[in-house]
Wavefront OBJ file of the C-alpha trace (Angstrom):
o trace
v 28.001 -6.491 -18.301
v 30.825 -3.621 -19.085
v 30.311 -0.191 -19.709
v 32.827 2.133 -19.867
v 31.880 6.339 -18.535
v 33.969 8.515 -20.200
v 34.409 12.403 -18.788
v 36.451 14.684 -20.536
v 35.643 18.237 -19.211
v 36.824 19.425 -15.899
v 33.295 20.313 -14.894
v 32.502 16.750 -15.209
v 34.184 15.818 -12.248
v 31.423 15.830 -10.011
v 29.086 13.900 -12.240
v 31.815 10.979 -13.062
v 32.246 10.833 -9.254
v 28.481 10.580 -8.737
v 28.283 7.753 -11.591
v 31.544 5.783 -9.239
v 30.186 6.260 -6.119
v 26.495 5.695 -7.040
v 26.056 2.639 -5.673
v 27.237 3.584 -2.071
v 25.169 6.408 -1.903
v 22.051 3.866 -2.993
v 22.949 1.816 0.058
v 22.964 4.388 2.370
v 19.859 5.650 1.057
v 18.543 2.230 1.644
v 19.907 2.973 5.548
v 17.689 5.387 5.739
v 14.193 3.428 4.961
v 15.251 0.561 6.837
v 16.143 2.963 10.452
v 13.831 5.595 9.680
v 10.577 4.163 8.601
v 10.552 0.914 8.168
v 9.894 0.599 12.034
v 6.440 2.300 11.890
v 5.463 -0.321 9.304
v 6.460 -3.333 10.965
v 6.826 -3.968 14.838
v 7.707 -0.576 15.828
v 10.851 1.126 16.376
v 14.178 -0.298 18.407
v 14.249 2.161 20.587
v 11.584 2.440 23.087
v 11.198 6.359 23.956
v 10.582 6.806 20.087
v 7.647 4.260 20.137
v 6.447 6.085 23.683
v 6.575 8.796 22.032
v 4.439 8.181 19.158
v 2.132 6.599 21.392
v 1.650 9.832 23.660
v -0.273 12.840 23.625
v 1.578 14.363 20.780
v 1.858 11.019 18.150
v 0.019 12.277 15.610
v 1.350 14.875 15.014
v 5.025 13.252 15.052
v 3.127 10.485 12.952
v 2.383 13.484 10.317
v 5.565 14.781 10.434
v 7.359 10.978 10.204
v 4.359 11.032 6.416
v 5.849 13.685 5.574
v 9.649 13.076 5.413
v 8.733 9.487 4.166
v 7.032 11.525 1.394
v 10.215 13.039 -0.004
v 12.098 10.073 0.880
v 9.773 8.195 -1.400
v 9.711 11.023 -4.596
v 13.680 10.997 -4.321
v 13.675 6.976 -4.559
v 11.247 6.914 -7.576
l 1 2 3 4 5 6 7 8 9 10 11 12 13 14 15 16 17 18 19 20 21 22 23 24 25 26 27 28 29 30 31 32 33 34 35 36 37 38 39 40 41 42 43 44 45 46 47 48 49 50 51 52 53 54 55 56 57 58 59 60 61 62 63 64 65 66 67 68 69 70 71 72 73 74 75 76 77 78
């Protein structure tokens, strides 16, 4: 497939770099799932104080907090 993006105004600059650089930004996005939350859905995170951590006293509430980011992260990917 070829498409071609064509931005003639100088305040289009931003959005034709957006459109060029869109898939980069999708990738690290992707980063973000995968290091950030995947761990609490699978076998737990790779580093060990973070899993201590949401094992101890205060884990729930980190566990809440963790929802709540994964939340937005979640809206912004839909």
């Amino acid at each position: 497939m070829k498409a071609t993006l064509q931005f003639d105004l100088p305040d289009e600059r931003d959005s034709f770099e957006d459109a060029v650089h869109g898939s980069e930004w999708h990738d690290k996005f992707e980063r973000v799932w995968q290091d950030c939350f995947r761990g609490r859905h699978k076998h737990g995170y790779p580093i060990v104080k973070l899993n201590e951590l949401l094992e101890g006293e205060h884990g729930e509430a980190i566990g809440e907090y963790l929802d709540l980011i994964e939340s937005i992260y979640h809206e912004i990917n839909e």
